[in-house]
C-alpha positions as CSV (number, residue, x, y, z in Angstrom):
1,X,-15.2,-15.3,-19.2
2,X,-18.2,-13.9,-17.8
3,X,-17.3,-11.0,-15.1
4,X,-18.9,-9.3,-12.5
5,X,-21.2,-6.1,-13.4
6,X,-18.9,-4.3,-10.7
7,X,-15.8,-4.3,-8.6
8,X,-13.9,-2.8,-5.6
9,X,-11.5,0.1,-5.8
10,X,-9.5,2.2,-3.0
11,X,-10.1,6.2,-3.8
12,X,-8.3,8.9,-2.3
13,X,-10.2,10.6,0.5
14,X,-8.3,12.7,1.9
15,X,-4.7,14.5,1.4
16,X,-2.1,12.7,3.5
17,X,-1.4,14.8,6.9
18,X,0.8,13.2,9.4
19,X,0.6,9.7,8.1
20,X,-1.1,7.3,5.5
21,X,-3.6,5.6,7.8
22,X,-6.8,3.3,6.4
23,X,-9.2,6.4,7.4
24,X,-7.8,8.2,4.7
25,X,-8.7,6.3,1.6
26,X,-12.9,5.0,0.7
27,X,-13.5,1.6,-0.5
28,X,-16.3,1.8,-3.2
29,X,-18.0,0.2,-6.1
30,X,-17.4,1.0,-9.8
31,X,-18.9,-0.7,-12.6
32,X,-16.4,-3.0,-14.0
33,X,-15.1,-2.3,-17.5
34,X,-16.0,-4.1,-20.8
35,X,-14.3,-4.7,-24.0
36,X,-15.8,-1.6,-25.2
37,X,-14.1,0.3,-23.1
38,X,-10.6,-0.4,-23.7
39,X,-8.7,1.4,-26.3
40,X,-6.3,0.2,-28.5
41,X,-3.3,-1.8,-27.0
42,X,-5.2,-1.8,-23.1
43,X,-6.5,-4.6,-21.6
44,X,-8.4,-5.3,-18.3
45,X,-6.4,-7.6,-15.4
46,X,-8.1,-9.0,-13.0
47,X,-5.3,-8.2,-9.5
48,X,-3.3,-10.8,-8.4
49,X,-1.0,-9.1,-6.6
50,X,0.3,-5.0,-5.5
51,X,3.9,-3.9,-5.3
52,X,4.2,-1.2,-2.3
53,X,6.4,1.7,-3.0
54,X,7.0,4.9,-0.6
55,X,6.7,7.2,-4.0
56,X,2.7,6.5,-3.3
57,X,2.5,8.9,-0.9
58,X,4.1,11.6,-2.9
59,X,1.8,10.9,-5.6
60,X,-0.7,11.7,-3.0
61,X,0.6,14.7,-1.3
62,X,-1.5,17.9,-2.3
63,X,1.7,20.2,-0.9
64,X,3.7,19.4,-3.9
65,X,2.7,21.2,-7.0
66,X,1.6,19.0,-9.6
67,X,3.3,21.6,-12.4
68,X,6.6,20.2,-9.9
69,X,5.7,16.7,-9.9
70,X,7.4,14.1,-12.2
71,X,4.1,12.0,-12.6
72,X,0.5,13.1,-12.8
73,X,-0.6,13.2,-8.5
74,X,-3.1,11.5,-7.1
75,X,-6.6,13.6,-6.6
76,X,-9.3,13.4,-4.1
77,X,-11.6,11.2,-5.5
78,X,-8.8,9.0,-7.7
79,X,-8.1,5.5,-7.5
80,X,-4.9,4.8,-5.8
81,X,-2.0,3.8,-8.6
82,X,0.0,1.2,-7.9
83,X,2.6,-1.5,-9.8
84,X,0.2,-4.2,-10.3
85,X,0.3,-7.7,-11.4
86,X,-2.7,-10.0,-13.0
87,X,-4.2,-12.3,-15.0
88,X,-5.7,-10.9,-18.7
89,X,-9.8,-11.3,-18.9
90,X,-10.5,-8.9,-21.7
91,X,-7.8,-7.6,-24.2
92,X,-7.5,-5.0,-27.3
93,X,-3.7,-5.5,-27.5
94,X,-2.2,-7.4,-30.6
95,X,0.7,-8.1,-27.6
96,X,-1.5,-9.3,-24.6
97,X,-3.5,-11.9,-24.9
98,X,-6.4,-13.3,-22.2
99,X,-4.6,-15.5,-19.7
100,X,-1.1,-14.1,-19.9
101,X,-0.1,-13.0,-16.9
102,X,1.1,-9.2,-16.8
103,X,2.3,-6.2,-14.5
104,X,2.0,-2.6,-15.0
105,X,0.6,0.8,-13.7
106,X,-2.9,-0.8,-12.2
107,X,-4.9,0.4,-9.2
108,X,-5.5,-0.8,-5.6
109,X,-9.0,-2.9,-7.2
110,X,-10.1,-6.3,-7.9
111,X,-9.4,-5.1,-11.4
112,X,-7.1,-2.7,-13.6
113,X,-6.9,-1.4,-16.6
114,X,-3.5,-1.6,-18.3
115,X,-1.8,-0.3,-21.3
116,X,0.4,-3.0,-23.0
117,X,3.7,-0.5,-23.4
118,X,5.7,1.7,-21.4
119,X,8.9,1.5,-19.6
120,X,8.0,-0.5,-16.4
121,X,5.4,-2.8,-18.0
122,X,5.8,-6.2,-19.6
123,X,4.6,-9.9,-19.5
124,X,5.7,-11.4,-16.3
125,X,8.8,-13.0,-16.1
126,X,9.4,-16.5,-14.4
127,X,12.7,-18.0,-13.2
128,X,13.3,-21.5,-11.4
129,X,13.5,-21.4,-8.0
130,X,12.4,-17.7,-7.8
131,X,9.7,-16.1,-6.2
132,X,6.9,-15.5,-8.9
133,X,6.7,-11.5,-7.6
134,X,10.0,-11.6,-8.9
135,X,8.9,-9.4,-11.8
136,X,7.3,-6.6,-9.9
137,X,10.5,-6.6,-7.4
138,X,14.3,-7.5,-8.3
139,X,13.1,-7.8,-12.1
140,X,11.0,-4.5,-11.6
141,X,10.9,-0.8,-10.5
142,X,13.0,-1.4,-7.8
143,X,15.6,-3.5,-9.6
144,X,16.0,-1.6,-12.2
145,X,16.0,2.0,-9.9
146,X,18.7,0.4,-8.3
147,X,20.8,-0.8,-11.9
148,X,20.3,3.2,-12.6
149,X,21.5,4.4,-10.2
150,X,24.7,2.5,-9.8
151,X,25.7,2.3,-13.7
152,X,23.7,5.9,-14.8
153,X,23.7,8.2,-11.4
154,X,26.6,7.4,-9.7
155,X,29.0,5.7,-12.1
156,X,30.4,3.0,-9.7
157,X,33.8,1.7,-10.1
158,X,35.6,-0.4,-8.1
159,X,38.1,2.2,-5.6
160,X,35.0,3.5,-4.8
161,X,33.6,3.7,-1.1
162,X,29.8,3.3,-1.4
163,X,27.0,4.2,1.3
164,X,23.6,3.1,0.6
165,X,20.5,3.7,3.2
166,X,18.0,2.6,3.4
167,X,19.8,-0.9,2.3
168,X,17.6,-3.6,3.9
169,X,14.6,-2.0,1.1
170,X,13.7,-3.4,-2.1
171,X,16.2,-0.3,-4.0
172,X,18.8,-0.6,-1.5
173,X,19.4,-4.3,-1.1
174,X,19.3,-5.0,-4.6
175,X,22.3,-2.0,-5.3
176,X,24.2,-3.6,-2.8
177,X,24.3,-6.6,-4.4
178,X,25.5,-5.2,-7.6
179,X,28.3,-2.9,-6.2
180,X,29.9,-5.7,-4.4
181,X,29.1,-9.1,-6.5
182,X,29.0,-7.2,-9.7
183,X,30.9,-4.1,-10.0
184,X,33.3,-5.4,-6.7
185,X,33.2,-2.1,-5.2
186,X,36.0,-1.4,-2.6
187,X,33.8,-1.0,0.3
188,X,30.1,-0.9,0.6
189,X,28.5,-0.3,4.0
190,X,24.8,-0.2,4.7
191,X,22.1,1.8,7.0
192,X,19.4,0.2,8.2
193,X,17.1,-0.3,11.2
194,X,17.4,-3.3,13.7
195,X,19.8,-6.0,14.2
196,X,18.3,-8.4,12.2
197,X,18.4,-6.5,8.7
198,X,21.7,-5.5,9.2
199,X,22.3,-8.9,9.5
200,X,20.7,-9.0,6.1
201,X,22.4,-7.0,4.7
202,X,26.0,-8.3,6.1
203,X,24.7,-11.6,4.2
204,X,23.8,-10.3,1.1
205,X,27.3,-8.7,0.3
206,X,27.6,-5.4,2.4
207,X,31.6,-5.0,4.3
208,X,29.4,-3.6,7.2
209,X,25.6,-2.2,8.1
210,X,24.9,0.3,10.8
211,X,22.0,0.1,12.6
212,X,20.3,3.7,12.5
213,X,17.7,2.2,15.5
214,X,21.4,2.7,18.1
215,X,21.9,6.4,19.1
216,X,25.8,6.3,18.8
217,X,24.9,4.9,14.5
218,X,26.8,8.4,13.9
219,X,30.2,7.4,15.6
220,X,30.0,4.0,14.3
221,X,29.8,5.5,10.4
222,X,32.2,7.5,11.4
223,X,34.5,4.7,12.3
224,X,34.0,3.0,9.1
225,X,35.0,5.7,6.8
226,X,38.2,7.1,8.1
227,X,38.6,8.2,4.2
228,X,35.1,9.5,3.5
229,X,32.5,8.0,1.2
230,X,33.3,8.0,-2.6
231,X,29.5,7.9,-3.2
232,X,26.2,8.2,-1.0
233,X,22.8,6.3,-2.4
234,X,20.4,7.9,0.1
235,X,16.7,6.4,0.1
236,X,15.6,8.3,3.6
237,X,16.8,11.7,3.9
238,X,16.2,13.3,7.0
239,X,18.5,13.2,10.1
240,X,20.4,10.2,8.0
241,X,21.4,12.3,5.3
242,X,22.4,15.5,7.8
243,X,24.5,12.8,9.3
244,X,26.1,11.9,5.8
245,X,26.7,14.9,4.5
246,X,30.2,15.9,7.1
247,X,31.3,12.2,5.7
248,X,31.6,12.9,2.1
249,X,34.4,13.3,0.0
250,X,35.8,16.1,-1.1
251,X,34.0,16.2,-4.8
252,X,32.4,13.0,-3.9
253,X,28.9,12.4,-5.3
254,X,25.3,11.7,-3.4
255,X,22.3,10.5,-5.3
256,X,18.4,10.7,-4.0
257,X,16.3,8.4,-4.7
258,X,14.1,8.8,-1.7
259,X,13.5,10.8,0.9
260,X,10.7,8.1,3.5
261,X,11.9,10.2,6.9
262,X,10.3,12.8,5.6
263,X,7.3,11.8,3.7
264,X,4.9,12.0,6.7
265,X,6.3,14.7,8.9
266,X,6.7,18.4,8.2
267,X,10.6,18.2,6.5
268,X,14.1,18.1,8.5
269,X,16.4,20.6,8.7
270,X,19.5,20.1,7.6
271,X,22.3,21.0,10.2
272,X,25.0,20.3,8.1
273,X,24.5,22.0,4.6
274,X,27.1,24.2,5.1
275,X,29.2,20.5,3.7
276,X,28.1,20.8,0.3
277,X,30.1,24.6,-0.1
278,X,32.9,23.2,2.0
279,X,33.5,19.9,0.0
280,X,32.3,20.5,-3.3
281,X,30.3,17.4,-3.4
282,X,27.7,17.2,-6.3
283,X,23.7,16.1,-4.1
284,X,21.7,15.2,-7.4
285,X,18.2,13.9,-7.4
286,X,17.3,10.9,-9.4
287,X,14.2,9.3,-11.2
288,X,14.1,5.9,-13.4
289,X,12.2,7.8,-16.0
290,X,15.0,9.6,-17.0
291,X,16.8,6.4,-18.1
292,X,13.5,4.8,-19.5
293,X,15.9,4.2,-22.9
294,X,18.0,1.9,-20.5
295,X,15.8,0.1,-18.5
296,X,15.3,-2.9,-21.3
297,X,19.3,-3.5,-20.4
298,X,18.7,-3.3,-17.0
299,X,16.3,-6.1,-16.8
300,X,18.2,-8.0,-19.0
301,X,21.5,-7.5,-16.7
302,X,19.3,-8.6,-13.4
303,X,18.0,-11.6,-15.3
304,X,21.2,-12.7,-16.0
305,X,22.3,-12.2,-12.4
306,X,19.7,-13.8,-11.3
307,X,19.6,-16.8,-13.5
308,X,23.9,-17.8,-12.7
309,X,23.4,-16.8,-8.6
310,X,25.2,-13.9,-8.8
311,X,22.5,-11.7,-7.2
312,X,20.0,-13.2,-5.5
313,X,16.6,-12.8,-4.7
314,X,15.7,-14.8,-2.0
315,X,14.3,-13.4,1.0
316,X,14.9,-10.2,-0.7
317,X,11.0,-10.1,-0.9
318,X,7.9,-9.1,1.8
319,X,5.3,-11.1,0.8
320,X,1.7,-9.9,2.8
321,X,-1.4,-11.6,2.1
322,X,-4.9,-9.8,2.3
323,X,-8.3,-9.0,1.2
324,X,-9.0,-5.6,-0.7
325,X,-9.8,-4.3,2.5
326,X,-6.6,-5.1,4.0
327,X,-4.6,-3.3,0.8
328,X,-3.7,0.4,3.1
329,X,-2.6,-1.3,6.0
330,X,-0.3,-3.4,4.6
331,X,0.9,-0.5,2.3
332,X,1.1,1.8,5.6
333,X,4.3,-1.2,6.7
334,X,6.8,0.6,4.6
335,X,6.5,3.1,7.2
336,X,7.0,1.6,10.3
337,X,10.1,-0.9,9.0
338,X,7.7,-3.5,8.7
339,X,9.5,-5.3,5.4
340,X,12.4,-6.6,4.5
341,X,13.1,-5.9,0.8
342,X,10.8,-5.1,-1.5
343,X,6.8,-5.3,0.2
344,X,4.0,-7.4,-2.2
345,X,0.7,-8.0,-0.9
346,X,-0.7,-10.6,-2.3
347,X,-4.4,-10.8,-3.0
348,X,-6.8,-13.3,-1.4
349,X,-10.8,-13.6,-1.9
């Protein structure tokens, strides 16, 4: 296949200050690679397609201190990572061949190189009916972020009160699925902004959603947990979590995942800390990479599901399309509620 002498790619231009805006990232020209420069067991994709993830813009934030970082940040001058999908042109991998279509840590560019191992990469996965992102959403980090946390994190059962916000996004939509259609847990009420994804999320299994967009939200979660919350999933952080933390019970259990309310301001202060001594409750943070051992069962769980009905994944997906040019702004709709599940841009020329 004969390919062009040089390609497109997003760098980093600046550090993120208020919030990730186009002016903050170049588009330039870099010589494309060649066989020779692959290394054993990588291979060179040409993009297809980007999943969006609010972790970029930690990966980008120079406050954080890289030493504290759980994956190597993003400098000034980098390419922006990003879970990509595409089509094989040149290959050193005894696994990958040219023409299989693949996903794995790429960049925001016409093309990637990508190693053909590691725990969230893999030949892309195709089921009938399905959306063909489905490996790079339901099938991928977010699915199986969402399998940890409810069978590895929080160890769901079925008495169990579960809160998940954040639960019209690609994590939180998928766990609420499995705590009610697979685990059948007692109650599972949702957070999420607008009438319409709460409606979503009513639809795809939740007892009730609470729309944080409506000043009395407090009251009405409240109302819903006269007992407390067995367990809180928190994707957003911020005022929603302050608001959580007085209804958790005694010894009850909150897992982060994500904290997107406070990724482009300077932090929230928490009113209600004073909970945690009160109540005993365990707050733990959480990261797939810890359960990288696990994650092979996880997508073989969520393929099931997926197969027999059980979870499902339509209109569980945000599907943008765009030039290269376009690739920031759509990434910059995670922050302004601007998907429904998880958020793919899909590539055009």
């Amino acid at each position: 296949m004969s390919l062009p002498q040089t390609h497109q790619v997003w760098l980093l231009k600046t550090r993120p200050s208020d919030k990730s805006i186009p002016n903050e990232f170049d588009l330039t020209t870099r010589r494309t690679p060649i066989v020779e420069d692959l290394k054993d067991g990588q291979v060179l994709i040409k993009n297809t397609s980007f999943g969006n993830d609010p972790a970029q813009r930690l990966w980008m934030d120079g406050s954080i201190d890289p030493k504290r970082l759980y994956i190597e940040p993003i400098l000034v001058g980098d390419p922006i990572r990003v879970s990509a999908m595409g089509t094989v042109v040149l290959s050193k991998s005894e696994n990958w061949k040219e023409g299989d279509n693949v996903y794995g840590d790429g960049d925001w560019a016409e093309y990637s190189v990508l190693n053909d191992s590691g725990p969230l990469t893999g030949k892309e996965i195709l089921i009938d009916g399905q959306s063909p992102y489905i490996t790079n959403s339901i099938l991928g980090l977010t699915g199986q972020t969402a399998w940890v946390g409810a069978y590895k994190e929080m160890d769901l059962r079925p008495e169990h009160t579960l809160v998940v916000s954040g639960a019209a996004g690609a994590v939180g939509s998928t766990l609420v699925q499995i705590a009610k259609k697979i685990i059948g847990v007692k109650k599972v009420i949702g957070i999420a902004g607008g009438k319409d994804k709460c409606d979503w999320v009513n639809s795809i299994g939740a007892d009730a959603c609470v729309d944080y967009k409506d000043p009395d939200y407090p009251k009405h979660l409240a109302e819903l947990l006269p007992e407390y919350a067995d367990r809180f999933f928190d994707n957003v952080g911020g005022e929603i979590l302050d608001t959580m933390l007085p209804l958790i019970k005694r010894h009850g259990f909150v897992s982060v995942c994500g904290a997107i309310a406070g990724y482009n301001d300077d932090g929230f202060k928490l009113k209600h800390w004073g909970e945690l001594i009160y109540n005993r409750f365990t707050i733990k943070g959480m990261l797939i990479f810890d359960h990288a051992d696990s994650l092979d069962e996880a997508v073989r769980d969520l393929t099931k599901w997926v197969k027999d009905g059980t979870i499902s994944n339509t209109e569980s997906e945000t599907v943008v399309e765009g030039k290269l040019e376009q690739v920031p702004e759509i990434y910059n709709k995670l922050f302004s509620g601007g998907n429904k599940g998880k958020l793919i841009t899909k590539l055009i020329v």
